[in-house]
C-alpha positions in Angstrom: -41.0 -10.3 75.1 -39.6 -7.8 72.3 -41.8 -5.1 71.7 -40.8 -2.3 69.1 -36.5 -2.4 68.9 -35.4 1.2 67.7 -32.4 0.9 64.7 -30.3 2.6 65.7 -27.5 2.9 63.4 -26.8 2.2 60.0 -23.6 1.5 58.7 -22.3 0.9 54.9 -18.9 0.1 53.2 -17.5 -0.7 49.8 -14.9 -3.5 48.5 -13.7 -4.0 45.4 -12.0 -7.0 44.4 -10.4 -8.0 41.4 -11.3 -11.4 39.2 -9.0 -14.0 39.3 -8.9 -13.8 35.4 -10.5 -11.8 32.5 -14.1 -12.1 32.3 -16.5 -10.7 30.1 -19.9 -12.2 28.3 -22.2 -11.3 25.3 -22.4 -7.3 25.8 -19.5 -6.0 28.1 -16.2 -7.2 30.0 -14.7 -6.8 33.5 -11.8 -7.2 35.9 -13.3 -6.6 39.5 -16.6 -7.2 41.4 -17.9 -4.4 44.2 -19.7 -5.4 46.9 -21.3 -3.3 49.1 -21.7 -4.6 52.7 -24.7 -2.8 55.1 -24.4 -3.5 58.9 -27.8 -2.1 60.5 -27.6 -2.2 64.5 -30.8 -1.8 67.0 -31.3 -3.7 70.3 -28.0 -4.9 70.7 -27.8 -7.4 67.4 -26.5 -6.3 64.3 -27.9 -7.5 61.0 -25.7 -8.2 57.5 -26.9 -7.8 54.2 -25.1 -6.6 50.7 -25.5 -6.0 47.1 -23.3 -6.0 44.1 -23.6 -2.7 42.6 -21.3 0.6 42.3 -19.2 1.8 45.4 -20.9 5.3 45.1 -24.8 3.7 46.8 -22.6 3.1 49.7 -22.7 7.3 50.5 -26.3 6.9 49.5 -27.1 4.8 52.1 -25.3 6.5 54.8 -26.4 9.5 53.6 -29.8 9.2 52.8 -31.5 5.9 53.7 -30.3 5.9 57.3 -31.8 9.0 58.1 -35.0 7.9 56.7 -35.1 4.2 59.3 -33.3 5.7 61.8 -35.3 5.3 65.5 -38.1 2.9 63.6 -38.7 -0.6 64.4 -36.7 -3.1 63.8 -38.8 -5.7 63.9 -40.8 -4.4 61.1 -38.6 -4.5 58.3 -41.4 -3.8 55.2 -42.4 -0.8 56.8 -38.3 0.2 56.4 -38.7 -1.0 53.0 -41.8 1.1 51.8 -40.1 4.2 53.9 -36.7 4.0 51.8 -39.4 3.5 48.6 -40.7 6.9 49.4 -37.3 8.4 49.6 -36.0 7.5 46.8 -38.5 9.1 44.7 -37.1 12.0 43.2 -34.0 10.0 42.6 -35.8 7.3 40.4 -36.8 4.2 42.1 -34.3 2.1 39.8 -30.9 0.7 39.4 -28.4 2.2 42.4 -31.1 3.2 44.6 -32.8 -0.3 44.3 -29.3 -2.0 44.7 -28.8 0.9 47.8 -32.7 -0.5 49.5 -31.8 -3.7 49.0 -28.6 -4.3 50.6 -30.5 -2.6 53.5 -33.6 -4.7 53.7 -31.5 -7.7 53.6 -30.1 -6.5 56.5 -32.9 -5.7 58.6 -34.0 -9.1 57.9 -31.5 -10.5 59.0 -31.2 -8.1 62.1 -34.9 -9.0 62.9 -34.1 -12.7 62.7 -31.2 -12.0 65.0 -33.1 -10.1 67.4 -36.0 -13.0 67.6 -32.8 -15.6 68.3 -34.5 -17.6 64.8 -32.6 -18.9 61.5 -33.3 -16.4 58.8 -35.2 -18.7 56.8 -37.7 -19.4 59.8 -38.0 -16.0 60.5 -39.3 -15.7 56.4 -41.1 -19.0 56.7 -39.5 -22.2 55.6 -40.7 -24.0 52.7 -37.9 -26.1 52.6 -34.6 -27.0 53.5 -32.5 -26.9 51.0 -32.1 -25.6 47.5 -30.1 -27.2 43.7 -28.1 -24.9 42.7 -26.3 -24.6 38.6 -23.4 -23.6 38.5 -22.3 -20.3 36.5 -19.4 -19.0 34.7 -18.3 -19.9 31.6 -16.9 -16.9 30.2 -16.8 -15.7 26.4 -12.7 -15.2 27.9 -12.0 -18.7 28.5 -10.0 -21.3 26.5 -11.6 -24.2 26.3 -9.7 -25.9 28.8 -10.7 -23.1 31.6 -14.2 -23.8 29.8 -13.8 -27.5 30.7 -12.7 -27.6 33.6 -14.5 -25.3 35.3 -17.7 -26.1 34.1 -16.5 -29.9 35.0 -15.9 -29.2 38.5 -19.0 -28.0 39.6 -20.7 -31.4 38.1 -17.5 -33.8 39.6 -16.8 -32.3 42.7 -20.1 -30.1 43.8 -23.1 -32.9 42.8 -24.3 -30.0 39.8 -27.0 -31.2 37.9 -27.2 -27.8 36.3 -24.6 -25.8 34.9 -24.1 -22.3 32.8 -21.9 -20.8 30.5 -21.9 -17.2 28.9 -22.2 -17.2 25.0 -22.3 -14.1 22.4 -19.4 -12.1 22.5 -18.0 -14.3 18.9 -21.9 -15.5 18.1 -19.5 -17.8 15.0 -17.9 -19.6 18.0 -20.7 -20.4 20.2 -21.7 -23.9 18.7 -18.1 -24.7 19.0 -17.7 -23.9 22.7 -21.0 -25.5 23.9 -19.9 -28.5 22.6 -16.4 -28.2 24.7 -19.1 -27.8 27.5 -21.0 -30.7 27.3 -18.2 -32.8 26.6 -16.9 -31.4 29.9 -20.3 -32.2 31.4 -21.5 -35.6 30.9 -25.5 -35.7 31.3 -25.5 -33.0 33.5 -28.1 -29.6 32.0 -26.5 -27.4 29.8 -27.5 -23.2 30.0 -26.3 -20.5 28.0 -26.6 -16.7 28.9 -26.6 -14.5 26.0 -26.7 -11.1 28.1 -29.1 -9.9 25.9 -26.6 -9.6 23.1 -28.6 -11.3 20.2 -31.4 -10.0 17.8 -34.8 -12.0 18.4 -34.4 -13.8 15.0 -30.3 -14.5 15.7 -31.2 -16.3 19.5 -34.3 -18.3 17.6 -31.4 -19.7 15.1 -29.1 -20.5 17.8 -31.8 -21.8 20.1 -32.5 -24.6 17.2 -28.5 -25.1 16.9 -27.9 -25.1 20.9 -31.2 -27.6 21.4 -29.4 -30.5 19.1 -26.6 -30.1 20.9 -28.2 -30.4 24.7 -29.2 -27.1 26.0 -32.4 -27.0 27.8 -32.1 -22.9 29.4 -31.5 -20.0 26.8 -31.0 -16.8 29.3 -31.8 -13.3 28.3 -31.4 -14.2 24.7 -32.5 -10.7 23.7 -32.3 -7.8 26.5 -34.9 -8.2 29.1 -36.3 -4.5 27.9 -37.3 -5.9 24.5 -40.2 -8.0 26.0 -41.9 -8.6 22.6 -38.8 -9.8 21.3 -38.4 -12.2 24.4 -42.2 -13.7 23.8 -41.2 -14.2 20.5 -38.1 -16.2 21.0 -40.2 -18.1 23.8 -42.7 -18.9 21.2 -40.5 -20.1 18.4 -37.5 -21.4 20.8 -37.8 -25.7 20.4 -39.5 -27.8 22.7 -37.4 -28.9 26.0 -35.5 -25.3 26.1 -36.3 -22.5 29.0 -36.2 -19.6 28.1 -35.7 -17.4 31.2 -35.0 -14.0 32.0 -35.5 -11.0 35.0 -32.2 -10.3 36.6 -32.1 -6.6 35.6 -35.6 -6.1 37.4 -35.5 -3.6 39.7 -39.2 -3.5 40.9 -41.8 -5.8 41.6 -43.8 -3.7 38.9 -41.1 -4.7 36.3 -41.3 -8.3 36.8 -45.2 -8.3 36.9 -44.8 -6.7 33.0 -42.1 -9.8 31.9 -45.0 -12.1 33.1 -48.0 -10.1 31.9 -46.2 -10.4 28.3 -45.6 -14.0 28.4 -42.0 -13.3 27.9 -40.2 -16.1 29.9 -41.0 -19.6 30.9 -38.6 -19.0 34.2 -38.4 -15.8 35.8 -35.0 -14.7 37.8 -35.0 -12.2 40.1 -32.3 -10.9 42.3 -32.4 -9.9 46.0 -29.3 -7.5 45.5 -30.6 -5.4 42.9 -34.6 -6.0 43.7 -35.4 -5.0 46.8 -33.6 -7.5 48.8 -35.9 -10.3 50.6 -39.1 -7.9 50.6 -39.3 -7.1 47.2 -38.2 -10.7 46.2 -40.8 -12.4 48.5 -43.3 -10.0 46.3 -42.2 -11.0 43.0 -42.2 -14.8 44.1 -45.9 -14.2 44.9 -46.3 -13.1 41.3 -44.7 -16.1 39.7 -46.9 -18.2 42.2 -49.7 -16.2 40.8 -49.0 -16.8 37.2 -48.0 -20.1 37.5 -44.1 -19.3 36.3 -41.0 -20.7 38.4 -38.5 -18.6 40.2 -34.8 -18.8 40.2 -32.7 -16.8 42.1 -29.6 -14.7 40.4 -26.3 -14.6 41.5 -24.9 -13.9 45.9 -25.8 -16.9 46.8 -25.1 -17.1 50.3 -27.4 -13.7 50.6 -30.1 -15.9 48.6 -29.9 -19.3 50.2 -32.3 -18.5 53.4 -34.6 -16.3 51.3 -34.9 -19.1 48.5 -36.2 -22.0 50.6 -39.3 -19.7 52.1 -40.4 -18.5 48.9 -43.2 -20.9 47.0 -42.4 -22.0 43.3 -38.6 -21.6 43.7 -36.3 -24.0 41.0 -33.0 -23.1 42.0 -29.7 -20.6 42.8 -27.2 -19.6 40.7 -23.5 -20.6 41.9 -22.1 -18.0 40.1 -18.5 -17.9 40.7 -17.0 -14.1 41.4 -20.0 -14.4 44.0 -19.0 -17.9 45.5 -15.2 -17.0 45.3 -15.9 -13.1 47.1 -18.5 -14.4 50.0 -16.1 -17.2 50.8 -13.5 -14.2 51.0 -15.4 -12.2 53.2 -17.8 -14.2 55.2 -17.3 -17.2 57.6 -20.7 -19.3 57.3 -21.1 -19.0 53.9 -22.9 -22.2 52.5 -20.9 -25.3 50.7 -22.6 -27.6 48.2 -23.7 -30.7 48.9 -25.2 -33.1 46.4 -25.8 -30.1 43.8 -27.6 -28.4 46.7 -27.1 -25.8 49.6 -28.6 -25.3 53.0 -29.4 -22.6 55.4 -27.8 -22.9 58.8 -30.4 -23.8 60.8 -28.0 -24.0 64.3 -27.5 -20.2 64.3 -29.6 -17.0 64.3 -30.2 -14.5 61.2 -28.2 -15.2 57.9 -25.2 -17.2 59.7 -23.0 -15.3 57.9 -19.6 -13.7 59.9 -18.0 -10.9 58.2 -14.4 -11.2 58.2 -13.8 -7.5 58.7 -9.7 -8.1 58.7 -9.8 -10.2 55.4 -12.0 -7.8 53.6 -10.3 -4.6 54.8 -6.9 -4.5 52.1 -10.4 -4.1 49.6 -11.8 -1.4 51.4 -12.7 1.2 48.9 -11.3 5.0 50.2 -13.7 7.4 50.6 -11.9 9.5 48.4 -12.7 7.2 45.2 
């Protein structure tokens, strides 16, 4: 029987890998992704976890957060998580620190689940078994034929029932390319993801233009800051469109504001950026609490396990740099089915094998 399991090292690395094509959306552009992996060992196991953020948290995890768990239990991953909280303090609880705990915490997770020989998503507690999953891409740097036929793919060849495109970088355009979408789409849901780009009265216009032409989700259609302006577009937005918004939430505290204001009728939250599975776990008792479903945003073969044990959960996001760098990097990482992904429920921990020679010519120097 395991009693307490000292960690006993913490490892953390950074790749950076470059988009297969331009990309940008509604406020900025970009022609790589970073991921930054966290191996945490203790009793002979190792756990896997990761966030997409900056290669610079990877020196503040070595650095600073492994210090801080190093010799504690790790079979008691939240009492990591609240440690690391402490921390962090000084240096603001926020963005690359959060992204820095939570690529940790998703790894003690998954080291705890490997160390009790159980599937992540028992370990958490299984809800279900399976999650949908929408498709995501769509971006303002497509033709419309890349428009088409990616957004066409994930509805032909992966069973999507949902899928999402980014709007707002030429607002003039943005009727005209949703309607590419659709076409491309058949009866399948329609989102847009306005990055926050648009003024509160511009997203209420093109909520009432995007609504006649099929869309049912509206994403951060003003920045997730301006929670006022949110409500307001949730109030006036037309009847069968979601508006939804909480990726940029770093805290638990953040997301219970968004809901306290009424600002979305689907909160997102991601395990990457807050607080990996303990601080998502704590915001998907919020939404249980106010009655508001959960989607999860972005990585999701880090989300799959951590999405079927938490209660009010609607779906993933397939977003594509993610799916295309974790089927890079990772053996085990989950492959629709139906418009849906699983966790592996034949292996311990996330199921997830880093391919340590594949990622290495995107190994980041520590000179950079």
């Amino acid at each position: 029987m395991l009693c307490q399991v000292p960690i006993r090292s913490v490892r953390a690395q950074a790749y950076t890998v470059p988009t297969d094509r331009p990309e940008a959306d509604g406020t900025i552009a970009w022609n790589s992704t970073t991921l930054v992996l966290v191996e945490v060992e203790g009793g002979g196991c190792v756990g896997l976890g990761y966030t997409y953020a900056g290669a610079c948290i990877a020196g503040l995890i070595r650095d600073k957060l492994a210090a801080v768990i190093a010799g504690k239990d790790a079979l008691a991953p939240q009492a990591c998580f609240e440690a690391m909280q402490r921390a962090v303090r000084n240096l603001g609880r926020e963005g690359l620190a959060a992204t820095a705990i939570s690529a940790v915490d998703t790894a003690l997770h998954d080291l705890k689940a490997r160390l009790l020989a159980l599937p992540l998503v028992v370990a958490l507690g299984a809800r279900r078994t399976s999650i949908p999953i929408y498709g995501s891409g769509g971006f303002t740097t497509y033709s419309d034929d890349e428009l088409e036929h990616q957004l066409g793919g994930w509805v032909a060849k992966d069973g999507c029932a949902y899928v999402k495109m980014k709007i707002g970088s030429e607002p003039e355009r943005d009727p005209h390319r949703v309607a590419v979408a659709k076409r491309a789409i058949g009866d399948a849901d329609l989102f847009v993801d306005a990055n926050g780009a648009c003024t509160p009265r511009q997203a209420i216009r093109l909520a009432h233009i995007f609504r006649d032409q099929g869309v049912s989700w509206f994403e951060e259609p003003v920045s997730s800051d301006d929670l006022p302006g949110l409500a307001m577009v949730r109030q006036h937005a037309p009847d069968g469109m979601d508006v939804a918004a909480g990726e940029y939430a770093y805290t638990v505290d953040y997301v219970r504001a968004m809901l306290a204001a009424g600002a979305v009728d689907v909160q997102q939250a991601d395990a990457t950026r807050c607080g990996g599975f303990t601080g998502f776990l704590g915001i998907a008792a919020l939404c249980d609490a106010f009655h508001i479903d959960l989607s999860g945003h972005c990585a999701p073969a880090l989300h799959v396990a951590v999405a079927c044990a938490a209660p009010r959960m609607r779906h993933l996001e397939w977003f594509h740099d993610h799916v295309r760098i974790e089927r890079m990097f990772f053996d085990g990482a989950p492959q629709p089915r139906d418009g849906r992904i699983a966790p592996d429920l034949t292996v311990p921990g996330n199921g997830l094998v880093f391919k340590r020679s594949d990622a290495a010519a995107y190994a980041v120097s520590e000179a950079a």
